[in-house]
Structures are given as C-alpha cells and as structure tokens.
C-alpha positions in Angstrom: -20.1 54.6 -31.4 -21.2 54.0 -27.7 -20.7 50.3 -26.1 -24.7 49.6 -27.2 -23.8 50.2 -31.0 -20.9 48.3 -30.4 -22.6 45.4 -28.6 -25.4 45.6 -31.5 -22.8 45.2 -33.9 -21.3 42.0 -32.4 -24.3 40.5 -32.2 -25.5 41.2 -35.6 -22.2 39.7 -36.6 -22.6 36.8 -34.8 -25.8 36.0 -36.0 -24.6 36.5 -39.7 -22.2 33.6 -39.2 -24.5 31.5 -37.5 -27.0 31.7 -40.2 -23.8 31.0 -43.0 -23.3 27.9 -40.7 -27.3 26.4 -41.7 -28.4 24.9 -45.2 -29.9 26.9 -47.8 -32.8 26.5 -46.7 -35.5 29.3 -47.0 -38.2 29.5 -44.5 -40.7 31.5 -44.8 -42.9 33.0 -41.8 -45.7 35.8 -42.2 -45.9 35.8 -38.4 -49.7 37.0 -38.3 -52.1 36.5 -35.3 -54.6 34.2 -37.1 -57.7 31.9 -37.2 -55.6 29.3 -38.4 -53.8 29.6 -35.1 -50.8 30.3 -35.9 -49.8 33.5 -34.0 -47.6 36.3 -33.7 -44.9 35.4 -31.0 -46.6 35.9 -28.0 -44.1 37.7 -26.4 -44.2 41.2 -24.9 -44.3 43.1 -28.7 -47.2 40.7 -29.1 -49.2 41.5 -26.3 -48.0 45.5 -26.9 -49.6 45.3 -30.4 -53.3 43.4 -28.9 -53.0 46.5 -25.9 -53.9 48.9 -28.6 -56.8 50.4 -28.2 -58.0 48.3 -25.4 -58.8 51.1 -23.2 -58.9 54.7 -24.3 -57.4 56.2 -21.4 -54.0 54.4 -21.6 -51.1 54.9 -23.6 -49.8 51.5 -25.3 -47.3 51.3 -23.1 -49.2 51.8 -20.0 -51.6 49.3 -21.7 -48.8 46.8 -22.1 -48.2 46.6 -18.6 -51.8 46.4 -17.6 -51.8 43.2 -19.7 -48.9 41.5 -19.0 -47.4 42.3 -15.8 -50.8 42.5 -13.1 -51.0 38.9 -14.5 -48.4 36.7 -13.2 -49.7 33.9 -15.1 -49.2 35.5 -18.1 -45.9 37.5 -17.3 -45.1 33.5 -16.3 -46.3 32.2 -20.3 -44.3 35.3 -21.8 -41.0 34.1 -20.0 -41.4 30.9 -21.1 -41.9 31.5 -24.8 -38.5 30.4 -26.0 -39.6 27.7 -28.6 -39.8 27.1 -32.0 -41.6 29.7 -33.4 -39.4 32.4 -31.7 -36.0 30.4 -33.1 -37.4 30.4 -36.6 -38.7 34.5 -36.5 -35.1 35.3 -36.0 -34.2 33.0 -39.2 -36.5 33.7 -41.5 -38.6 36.5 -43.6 -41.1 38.7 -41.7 -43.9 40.3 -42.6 -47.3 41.2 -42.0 -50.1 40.4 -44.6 -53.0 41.9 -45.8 -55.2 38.4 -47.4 -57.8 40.3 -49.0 -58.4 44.5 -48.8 -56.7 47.4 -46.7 -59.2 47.5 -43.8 -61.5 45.0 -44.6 -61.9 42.0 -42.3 -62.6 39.1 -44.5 -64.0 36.0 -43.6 -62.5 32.9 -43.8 -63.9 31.7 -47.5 -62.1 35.0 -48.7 -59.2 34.8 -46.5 -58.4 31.3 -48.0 -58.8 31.5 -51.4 -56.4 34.7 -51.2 -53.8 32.3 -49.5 -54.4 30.2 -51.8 -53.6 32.6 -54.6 -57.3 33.4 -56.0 -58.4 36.9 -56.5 -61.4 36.7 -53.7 -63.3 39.5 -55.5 -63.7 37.5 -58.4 -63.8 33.9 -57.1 -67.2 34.2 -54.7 -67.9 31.5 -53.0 -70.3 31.9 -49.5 -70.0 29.5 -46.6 -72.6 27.5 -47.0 -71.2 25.7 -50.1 -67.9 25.2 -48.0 -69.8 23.6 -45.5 -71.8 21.2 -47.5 -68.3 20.4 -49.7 -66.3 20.1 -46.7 -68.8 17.7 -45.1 -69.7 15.6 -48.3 -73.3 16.6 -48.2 -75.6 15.6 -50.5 -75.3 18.9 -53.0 -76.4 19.4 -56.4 -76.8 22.1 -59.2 -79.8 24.5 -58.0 -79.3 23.8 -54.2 -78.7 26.2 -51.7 -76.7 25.9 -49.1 -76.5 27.6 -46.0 -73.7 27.4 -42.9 -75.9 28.1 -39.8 -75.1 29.1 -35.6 -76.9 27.8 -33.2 -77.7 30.4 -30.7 -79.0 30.9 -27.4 -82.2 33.5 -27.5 -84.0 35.7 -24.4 -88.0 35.2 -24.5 -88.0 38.6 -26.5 -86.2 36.9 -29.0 -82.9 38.8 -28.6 -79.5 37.0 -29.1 -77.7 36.2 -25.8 -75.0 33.8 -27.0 -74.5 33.4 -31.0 -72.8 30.5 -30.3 -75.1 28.7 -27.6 -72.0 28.4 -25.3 -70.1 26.0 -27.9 -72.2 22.8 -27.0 -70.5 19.6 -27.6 -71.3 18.4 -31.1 -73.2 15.0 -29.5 -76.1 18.1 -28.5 -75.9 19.8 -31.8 -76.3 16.0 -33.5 -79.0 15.4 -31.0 -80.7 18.8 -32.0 -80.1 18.3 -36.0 -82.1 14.8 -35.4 -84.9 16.8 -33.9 -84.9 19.2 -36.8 -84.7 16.9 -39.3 -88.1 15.0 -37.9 -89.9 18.2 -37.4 -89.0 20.3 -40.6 -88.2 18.1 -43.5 -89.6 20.7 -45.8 -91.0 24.7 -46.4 -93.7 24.9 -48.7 -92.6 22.9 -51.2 -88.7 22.7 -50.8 -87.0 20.5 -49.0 -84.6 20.9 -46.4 -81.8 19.0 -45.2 -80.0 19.5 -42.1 -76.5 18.4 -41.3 -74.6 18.8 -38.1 -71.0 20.3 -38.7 -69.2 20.5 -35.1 -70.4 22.4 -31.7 -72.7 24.9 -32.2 -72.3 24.9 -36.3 -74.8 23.3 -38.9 -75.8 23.3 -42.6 -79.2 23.5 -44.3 -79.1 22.2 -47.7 -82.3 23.9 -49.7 -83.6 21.9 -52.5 -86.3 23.0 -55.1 -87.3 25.2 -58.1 -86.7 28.7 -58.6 -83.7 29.2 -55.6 -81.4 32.3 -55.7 -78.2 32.5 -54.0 -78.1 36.0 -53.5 -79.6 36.1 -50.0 -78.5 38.6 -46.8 -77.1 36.8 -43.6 -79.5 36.4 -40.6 -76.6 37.0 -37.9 -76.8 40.5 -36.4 -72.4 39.5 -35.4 -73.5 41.1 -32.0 -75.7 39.9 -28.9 -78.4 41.9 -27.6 -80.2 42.0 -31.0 -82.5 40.0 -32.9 -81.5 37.9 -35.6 -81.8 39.6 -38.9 -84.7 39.2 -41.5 -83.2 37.4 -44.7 -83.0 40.0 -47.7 -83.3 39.0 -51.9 -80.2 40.9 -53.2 -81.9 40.4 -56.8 -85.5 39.1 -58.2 -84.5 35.6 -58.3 -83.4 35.4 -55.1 -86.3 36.6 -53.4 -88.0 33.1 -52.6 -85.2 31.8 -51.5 -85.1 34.7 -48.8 -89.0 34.0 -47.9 -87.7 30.6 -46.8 -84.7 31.4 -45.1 -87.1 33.7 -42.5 -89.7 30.6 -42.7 -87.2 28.4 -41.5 -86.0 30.4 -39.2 -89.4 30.9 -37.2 -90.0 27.0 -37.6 -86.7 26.3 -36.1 -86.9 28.8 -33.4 -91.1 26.8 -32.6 -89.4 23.5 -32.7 -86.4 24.3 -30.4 -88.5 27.0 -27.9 -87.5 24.2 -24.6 -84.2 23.5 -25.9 -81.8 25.6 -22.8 -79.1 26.8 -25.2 -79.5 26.0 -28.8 -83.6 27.3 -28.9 -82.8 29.7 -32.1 -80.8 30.0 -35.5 -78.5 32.6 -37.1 -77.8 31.9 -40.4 -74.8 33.0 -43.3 -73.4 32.8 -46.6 -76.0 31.2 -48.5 -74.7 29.8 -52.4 -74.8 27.5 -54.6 -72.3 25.0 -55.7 -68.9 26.7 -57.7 -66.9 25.6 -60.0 -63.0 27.1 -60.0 -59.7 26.6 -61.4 -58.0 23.7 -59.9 -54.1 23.8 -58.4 -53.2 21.4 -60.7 -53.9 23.2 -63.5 -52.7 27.0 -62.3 -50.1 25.9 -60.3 -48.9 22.5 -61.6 -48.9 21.3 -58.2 -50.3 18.1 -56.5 -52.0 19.8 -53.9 -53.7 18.0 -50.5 -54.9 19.7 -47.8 -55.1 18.3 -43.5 -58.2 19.8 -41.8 -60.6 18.8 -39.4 -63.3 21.2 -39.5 -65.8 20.8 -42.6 -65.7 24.4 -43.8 -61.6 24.5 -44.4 -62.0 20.7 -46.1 -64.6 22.7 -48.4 -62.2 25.7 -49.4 -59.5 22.5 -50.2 -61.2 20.4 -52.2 -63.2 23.7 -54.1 -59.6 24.7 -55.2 -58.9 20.9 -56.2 -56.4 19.7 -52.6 -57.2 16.1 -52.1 -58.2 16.3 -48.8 -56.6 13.6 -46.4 -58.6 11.6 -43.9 -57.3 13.2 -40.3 -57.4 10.8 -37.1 -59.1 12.1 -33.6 -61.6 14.7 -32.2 -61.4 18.3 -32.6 -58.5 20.0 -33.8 -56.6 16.8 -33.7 -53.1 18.3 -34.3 -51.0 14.5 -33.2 -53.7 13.1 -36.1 -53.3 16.3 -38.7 -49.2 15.3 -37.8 -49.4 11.8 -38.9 -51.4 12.5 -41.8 -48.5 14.6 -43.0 -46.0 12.6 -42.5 -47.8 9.1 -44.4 -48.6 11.1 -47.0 -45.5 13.2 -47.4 -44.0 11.4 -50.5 -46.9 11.8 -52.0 -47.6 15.5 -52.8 -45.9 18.5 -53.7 -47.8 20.9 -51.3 -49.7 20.9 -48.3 -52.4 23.1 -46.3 -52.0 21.8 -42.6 -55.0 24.0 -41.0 -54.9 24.5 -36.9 -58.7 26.0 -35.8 -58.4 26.3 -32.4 -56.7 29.4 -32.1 -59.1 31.0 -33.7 -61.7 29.9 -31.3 -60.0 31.0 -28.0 -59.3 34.4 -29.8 -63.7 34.5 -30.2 -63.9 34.0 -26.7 -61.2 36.3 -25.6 -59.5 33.4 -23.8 -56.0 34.7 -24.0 -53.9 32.2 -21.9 -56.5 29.6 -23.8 -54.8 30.9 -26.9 -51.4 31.0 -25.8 -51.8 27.0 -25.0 -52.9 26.2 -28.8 -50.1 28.4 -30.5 -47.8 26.0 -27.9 -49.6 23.1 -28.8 -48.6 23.6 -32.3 -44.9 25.3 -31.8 -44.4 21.6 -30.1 -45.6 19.7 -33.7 -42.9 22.3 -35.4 -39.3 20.2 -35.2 -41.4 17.0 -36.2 -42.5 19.0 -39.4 -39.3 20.7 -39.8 -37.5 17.4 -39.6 -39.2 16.3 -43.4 -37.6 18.7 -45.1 -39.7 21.4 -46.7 -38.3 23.6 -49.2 -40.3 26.0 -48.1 -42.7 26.8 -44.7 -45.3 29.4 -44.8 -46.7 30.2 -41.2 -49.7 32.7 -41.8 -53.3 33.3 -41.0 -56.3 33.8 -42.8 -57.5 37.0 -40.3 -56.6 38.0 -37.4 -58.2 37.5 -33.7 -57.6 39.2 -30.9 -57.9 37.6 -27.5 -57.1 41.0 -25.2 
C-alpha cells in the first residue's frame, strides 16, 4: 500500500477507538437539505451537490468552483463550518431519504405525515385543514378550509410576486381586517378569514353542499395568472364556483393595496380524522412549532402541541419549551422553518445563517440526553 492507504488506515483506526471511547449512544442523522432547516453540511460536497445542474455549460466541478470560490464570503462560511453538525455526521448514521415517492416533490402535509410514519397516499389531508388546526380556527364538520398566498399582481392580472415580498404579518393582519369587513360571505356561504404569518392566510368556508375536492389557484410560477378553481368530482363543483368568486372579490377589494392586491389559493379540505401516536406507537407524543401549518400536522396525528415563546421561528423559545417539558414526554417534533424560507428566496448565505443558528441550539439539546436524534427534512430546498 502507498503512504495515502497507509495514512487512511491510521486514521480510520483512530477514529474506531475514539468512537469505543463515547457511550452507547446512537444518534441518528438523515443529513437532508430541508424545509425544516436542517441541512446537509454546508461544506464544499454540499455546495458541489446544489452546483448540479445550475448551468448547463459547466461540469460539476467547474460549477463548484463558480459557487464557492468567486465568493469569498462564502469560501469564508465554508471554512468556518466546523460545528456541531459536522462532529455528529462523522458519528452517526447517514443517509439520504426519500419522505414520500421516487421523484415526486411532496409538499409539506405529505412530507410530514411520512416522517411521522403515515402512508401519505392513504392518509390525505390538504393544507387548508393544517392551517385552520394549527391556528385553532373555528372548524367544523362540512367546512372547507383553504391555506391562501397573498400575492402581488401587474394590472393584467399576472402574478409578479406569489408571496407579495413576505410582508410583515402586522400588514397581512391589517389586510385580513379589511377582508373580513368587505366579504363576510359568497352567495350564501360564509367566509372567514384568518391571518397565519407574512404573506399566509386561511379562508374557512361554511355552508351546505361544500366538496373538498377542489384544484389549487396558484400557477407555482410568476408571470402567469392565477389559476381558475376546478371540481375534481360533482359535489365539489360549488365549492369551486366560490373559490373563483372569492378570488375576483378579493382581488376588487384589495385593487390599491401595493403588494398584497390579489390571492392564490391551495389545498382546500375538510376536517380529518387519523390514528393518533398514542395509539400506533404507544408514545406520548408533543410537538414545538411556531408556524400554524406544522402545529396542524402535530396535533392531526395526536402531538400535544407546546405553547412556544417569541416571534418567528423562535428557536431560544422552541429551546426552552423543550427543555420544561422534557420529563414529560417520550418524543418530540422540534420544527426549524426558516431554512426553508431562505432556500424560496435563493438566499444562500441567508440559509447558511439559520442552519448555524440551529447547530448553536445542538450541545444544549444534546446535553438532555436523547436516546435517539433524528436530523431530517421534510423536502428539500435549494438556495444555488
């Protein structure tokens, strides 16, 4: 063997007996690039994965250096990424996961649930009912809920922003009040608005004859229109005829509003009813979140979810939460959101300061002891 092999062999040995030297303790990490924010280690495999396929005339590893070394800020973030996450990848079991179906990019209801251990293909659940769970809406059998964007339209009507620039949630509040004086029914149904957080809201429908089985109004691309509302069967065909209703009214009543002057609206159901933790897993289950949507997919699976102190992600709040309640419960979802947020606007280094912001919170939750630690994502992305 040449000095390399040799030098790889030491080393291997050397981290055998290291590892002999640390309790039996098994940590698991499927390392994945997520929504929930907790990333692949964002060092230069990491960015040499995201390079693929970012520019058809280079090769990946001419793509690798376009991305890290012409930015010295980055080639700077990349040097220093010798924390917590990188000690525990060298400890612990690797892999890459798949939540829901080979080349299908789920969203986050599906993603969840297959975390959680449901079969997403046969526990259905849209958005809309998260939502409305998550944010302790006034929802009841024969509702329809609906999670809704709002967006930033040109005079033709097009969709320049489907997120209206992220306003803070005081302006979406501000708008919901608005909509809630102007439109307090369609026809005969009644609609209730809620605000969720920045550009996000829910419309609770309430009335006879609703369907849940309703197309999304967001075209996922600017430049377009928002959709037309489709009935996927007969009895959800009123319930469609609304959705477009509501849709123009909103769009009349917001026309002078600069940024959130039109609505894009998605997965549209009814309340659910699944098999609780408790009973499939014998677990007691709770679940630390701050965004209404994630509290939804918790409490829908039967998590007590925990109150969470501070704005936004809240990560020193979600932190405490864990550790008041630790005695307490066999099992915990801790949920990190912002990740997932820089990765939407292709904020790379903004990414790289969340997935720190979180490797920081790692020795206090090591320190408590968990059998077992699962770092993984719901989907994946990208912010190159």
């Amino acid at each position: 063997p040449g000095e390399k092999d040799k030098d790889a062999a030491a080393a291997l040995a050397e981290a055998e007996r290291k590892r002999a030297q640390k309790p039996a303790l098994e940590l698991r990490y499927l390392l994945e690039e997520s929504e929930d924010g907790v990333a692949k280690a964002l060092k230069r495999e990491a960015a040499k994965e995201a390079a693929h396929g970012a520019d058809d005339g280079l090769s990946a590893e001419q793509a690798e250096d376009e991305a890290i070394d012409a930015d010295p800020v980055t080639r700077d973030v990349l040097a220093r990424w010798e924390h917590t996450l990188d000690r525990l990848a060298e400890e612990s079991a690797l892999g890459l996961l798949t939540p829901v179906y080979p080349g299908l990019a789920p969203g986050s209801g599906p993603g969840h649930l297959a975390l959680f251990g449901y079969d997403p293909f046969r526990y259905v659940v849209g958005r809309g009912a998260l939502s409305a769970l998550g944010l302790g809406a006034d929802f009841r059998e024969g509702d329809v809920a609906l999670r809704g964007n709002f967006a930033t339209l040109d005079p033709e009507g097009k969709v320049v922003d489907r997120r209206a620039g992220r306003p803070p949630t005081e302006e979406n509040q501000s708008v919901v009040a608005k909509l809630k004086e102007a439109i307090p029914r369609i026809e005969d149904v009644e609609v209730h608005f809620y605000t969720e957080s920045e550009h996000r809201f829910l419309v609770v429908l309430r009335g006879e004859g609703l369907g849940d089985a309703v197309t999304d109004t967001d075209p996922q691309k600017t430049g377009l229109p928002p959709l037309k509302a489709k009935a996927l069967d007969e009895a959800s065909e009123r319930t469609a005829r609304l959705v477009n209703l509501l849709s123009e009214r909103i769009r009349e009543v917001l026309k002078d509003e600069p940024r959130m002057n039109g609505a894009l609206f998605r997965g549209a159901s009814k309340k659910p009813s699944f098999p609780r933790m408790q009973e499939v897993y014998k677990l007691t289950p709770a679940a630390i979140a701050s965004y209404p949507m994630y509290k939804g997919l918790a409490s829908l699976v039967g998590m007590e979810v925990l109150p969470v102190e501070g704005e936004g992600d809240a990560l020193e709040g979600k932190l405490k939460a864990l550790k008041e309640n630790w005695g307490r419960y066999d099992f915990f979802y801790f949920h990190v959101k912002k990740t997932d947020a820089m990765g939407e606007d292709g904020n790379f280094h903004g990414k790289v300061e969340k997935v720190e912001l979180f490797d920081a919170l790692l020795p206090e939750i090591l320190a408590l002891g968990p059998d077992v630690l699962a770092v993984t994502g719901d989907h994946s992305t990208h912010a190159l």
